[in-house]
C-alpha positions as CSV (number, residue, x, y, z in Angstrom):
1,X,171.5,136.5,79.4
2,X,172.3,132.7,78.7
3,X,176.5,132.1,78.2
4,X,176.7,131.3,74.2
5,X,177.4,127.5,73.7
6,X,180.7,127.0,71.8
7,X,179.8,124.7,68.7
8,X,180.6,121.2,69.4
9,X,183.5,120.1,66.8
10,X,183.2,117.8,64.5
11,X,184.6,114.6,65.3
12,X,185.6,113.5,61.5
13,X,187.3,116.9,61.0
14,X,189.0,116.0,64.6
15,X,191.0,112.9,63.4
16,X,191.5,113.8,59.8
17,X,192.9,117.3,61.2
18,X,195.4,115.0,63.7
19,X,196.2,112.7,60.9
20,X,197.3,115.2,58.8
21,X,199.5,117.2,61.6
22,X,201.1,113.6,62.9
23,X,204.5,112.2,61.5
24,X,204.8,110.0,58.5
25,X,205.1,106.5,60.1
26,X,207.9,103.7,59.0
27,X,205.0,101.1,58.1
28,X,201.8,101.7,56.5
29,X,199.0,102.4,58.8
30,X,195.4,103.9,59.4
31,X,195.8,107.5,59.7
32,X,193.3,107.9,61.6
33,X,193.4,105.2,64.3
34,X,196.9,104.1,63.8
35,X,196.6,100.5,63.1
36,X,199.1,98.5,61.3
37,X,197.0,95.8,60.6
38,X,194.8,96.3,57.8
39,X,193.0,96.0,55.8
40,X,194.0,99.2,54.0
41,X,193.0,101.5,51.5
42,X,194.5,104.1,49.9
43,X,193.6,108.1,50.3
44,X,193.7,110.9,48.3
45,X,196.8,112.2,49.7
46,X,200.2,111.7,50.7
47,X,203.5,112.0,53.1
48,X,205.8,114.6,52.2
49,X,208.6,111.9,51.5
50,X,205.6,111.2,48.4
51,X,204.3,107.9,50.4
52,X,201.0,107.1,49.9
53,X,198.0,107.5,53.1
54,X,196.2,104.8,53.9
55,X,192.8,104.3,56.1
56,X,191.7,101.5,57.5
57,X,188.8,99.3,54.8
58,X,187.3,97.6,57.8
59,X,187.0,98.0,61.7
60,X,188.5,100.8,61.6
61,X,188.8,101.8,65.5
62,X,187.2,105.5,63.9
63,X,184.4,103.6,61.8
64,X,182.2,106.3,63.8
65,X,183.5,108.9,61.8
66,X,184.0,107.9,58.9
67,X,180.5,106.3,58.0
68,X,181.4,106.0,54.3
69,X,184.4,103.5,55.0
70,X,183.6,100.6,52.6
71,X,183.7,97.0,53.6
72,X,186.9,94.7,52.4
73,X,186.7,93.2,49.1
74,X,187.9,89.8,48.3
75,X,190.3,89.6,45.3
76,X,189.3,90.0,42.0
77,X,185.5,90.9,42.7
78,X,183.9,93.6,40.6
79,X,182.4,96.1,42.6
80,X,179.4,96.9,41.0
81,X,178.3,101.0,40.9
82,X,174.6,102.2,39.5
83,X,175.5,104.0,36.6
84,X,179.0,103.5,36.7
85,X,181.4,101.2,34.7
86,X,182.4,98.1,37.0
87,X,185.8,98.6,38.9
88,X,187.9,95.6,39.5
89,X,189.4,96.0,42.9
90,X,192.1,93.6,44.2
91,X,193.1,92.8,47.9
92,X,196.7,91.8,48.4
93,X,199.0,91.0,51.8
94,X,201.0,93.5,52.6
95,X,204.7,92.3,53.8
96,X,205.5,96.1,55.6
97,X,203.6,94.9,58.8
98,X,202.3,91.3,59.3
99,X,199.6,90.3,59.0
100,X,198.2,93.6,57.1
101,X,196.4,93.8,53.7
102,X,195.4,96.4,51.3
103,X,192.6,96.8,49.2
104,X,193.0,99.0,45.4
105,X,191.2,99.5,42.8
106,X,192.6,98.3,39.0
107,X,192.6,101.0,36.3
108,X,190.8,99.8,33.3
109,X,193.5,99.0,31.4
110,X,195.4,96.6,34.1
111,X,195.5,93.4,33.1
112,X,197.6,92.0,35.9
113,X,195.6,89.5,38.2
114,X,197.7,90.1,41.1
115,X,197.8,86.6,42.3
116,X,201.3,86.9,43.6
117,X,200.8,89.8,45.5
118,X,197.4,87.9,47.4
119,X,199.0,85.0,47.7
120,X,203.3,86.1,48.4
121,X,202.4,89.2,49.2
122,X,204.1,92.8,48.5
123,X,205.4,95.9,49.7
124,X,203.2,98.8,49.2
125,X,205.7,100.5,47.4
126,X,206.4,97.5,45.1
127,X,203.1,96.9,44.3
128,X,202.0,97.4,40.5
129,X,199.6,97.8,38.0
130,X,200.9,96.2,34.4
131,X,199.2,96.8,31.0
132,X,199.5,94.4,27.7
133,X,202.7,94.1,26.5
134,X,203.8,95.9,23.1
135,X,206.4,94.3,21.3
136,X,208.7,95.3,17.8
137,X,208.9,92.3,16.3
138,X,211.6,92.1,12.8
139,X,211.2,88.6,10.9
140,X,209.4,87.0,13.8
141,X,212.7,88.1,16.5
142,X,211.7,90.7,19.4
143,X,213.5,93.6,19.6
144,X,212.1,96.0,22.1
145,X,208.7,96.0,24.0
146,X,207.1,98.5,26.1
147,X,204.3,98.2,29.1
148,X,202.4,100.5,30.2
149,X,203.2,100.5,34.2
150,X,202.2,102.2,37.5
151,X,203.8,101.8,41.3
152,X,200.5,103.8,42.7
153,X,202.2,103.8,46.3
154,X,205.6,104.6,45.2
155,X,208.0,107.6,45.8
156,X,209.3,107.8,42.0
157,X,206.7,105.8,39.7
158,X,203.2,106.9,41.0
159,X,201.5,108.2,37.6
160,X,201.3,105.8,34.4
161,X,204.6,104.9,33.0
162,X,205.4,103.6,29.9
163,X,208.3,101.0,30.6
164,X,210.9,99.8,27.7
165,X,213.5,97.1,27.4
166,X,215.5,95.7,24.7
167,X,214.6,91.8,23.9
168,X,217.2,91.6,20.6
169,X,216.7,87.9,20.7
170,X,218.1,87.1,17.0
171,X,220.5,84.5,17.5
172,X,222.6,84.3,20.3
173,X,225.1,87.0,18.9
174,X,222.6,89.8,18.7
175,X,222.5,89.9,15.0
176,X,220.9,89.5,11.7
177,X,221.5,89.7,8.1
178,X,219.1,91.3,5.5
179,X,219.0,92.4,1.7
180,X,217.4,95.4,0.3
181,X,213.9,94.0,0.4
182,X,214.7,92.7,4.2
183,X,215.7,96.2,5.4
184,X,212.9,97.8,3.1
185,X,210.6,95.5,5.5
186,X,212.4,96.6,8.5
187,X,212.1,100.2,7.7
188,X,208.0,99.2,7.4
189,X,207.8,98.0,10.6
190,X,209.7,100.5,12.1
191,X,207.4,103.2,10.6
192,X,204.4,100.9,11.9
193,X,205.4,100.6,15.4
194,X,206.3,104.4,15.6
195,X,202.8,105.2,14.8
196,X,202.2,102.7,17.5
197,X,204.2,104.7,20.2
198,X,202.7,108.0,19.0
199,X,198.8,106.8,20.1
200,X,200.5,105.0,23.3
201,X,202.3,108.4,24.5
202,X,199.0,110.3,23.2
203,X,197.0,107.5,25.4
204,X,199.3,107.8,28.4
205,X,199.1,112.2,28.5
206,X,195.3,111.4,28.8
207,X,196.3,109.0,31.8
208,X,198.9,111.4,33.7
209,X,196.6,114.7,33.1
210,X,199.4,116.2,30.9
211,X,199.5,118.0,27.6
212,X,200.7,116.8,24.4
């Protein structure tokens, strides 16, 4: 009777099941050949500390396994899918390891060229996606504006956030002066902008996967 030949394991399954079980490293790196110098790009999954994964984009000393690893992609190209709407993808230098890079894909509504971040370079965890600024404007003065923003790799800000900040740019004291017709037109706007908010938090439930 002929000895049963155990299956022969799957070498993918190998080094993703190693990557998982190893420590969470200081700098980013491939975790599944451990390089540190890029080009990255960001998996599905994360440290326990909430740090993003990364895998290597190109050369990846496990390109063998991982036969679907795509090919780096300059900055700014669209990355054009059958069937698919086009997805902007950016590749910036990453300043937690010399000499690295990392390549992401833009949500749609990012409107930030990341030209900084190719050219200066970033952390990962400082690196951001920015939407169009809203701002409450009263008689032509700012007074608040919001933005919607996400720090993908980040520990705290990792799902779409909508950012605030006070402008109050009046007149160098902070203040104005209005009649009943100017604070009738203030109460306007106010009621305008709040219906504002109310589609942006509806929009940015749809973007976090959370209820109203």
């Amino acid at each position: 009777m002929s000895a049963t030949v155990p299956p022969r394991p799957d070498p993918l399954e190998s080094a993703l099941r190693s990557a998982f079980n190893q420590g969470e490293p200081d700098m980013p790196e491939c975790i599944l050949c451990g390089s540190q110098a890029g080009p990255f790009r960001p998996t599905e999954d994360r440290w326990p500390s909430g740090a993003q994964k990364f895998v290597c984009s190109a050369d990846c000393q496990h390109a063998e396994t991982a036969p679907d690893t795509p090919v780096d992609t300059p900055v700014d190209t669209p990355v054009d899918t059958p069937d698919a709407p086009q997805v902007r993808t950016v590749t910036v230098r990453l300043l937690d390891t010399p000499g690295a890079s990392l390549t992401v894909p833009c949500p749609e509504w990012c409107t930030t060229d990341h030209t900084d971040d190719a050219d200066r370079g970033t952390f990962a965890e400082d690196f951001a996606h920015r939407g169009e600024e809203t701002s409450l404007d009263i008689d032509g003065a700012g007074l608040v504006v919001t933005e919607l923003t996400q720090y993908p790799f980040s520990r705290d800000m990792r799902l779409p956030t909508m950012t605030m900040w006070p402008v109050l740019d009046f007149a160098s004291n902070g203040e104005t002066y209005l009649d009943g017709a100017g604070l009738r037109s203030v109460a306007a706007r106010l009621r305008e902008h709040a219906a504002t908010l109310g589609v942006q938090a509806a929009a940015l439930d749809r973007l976090r996967g959370e209820g109203a």
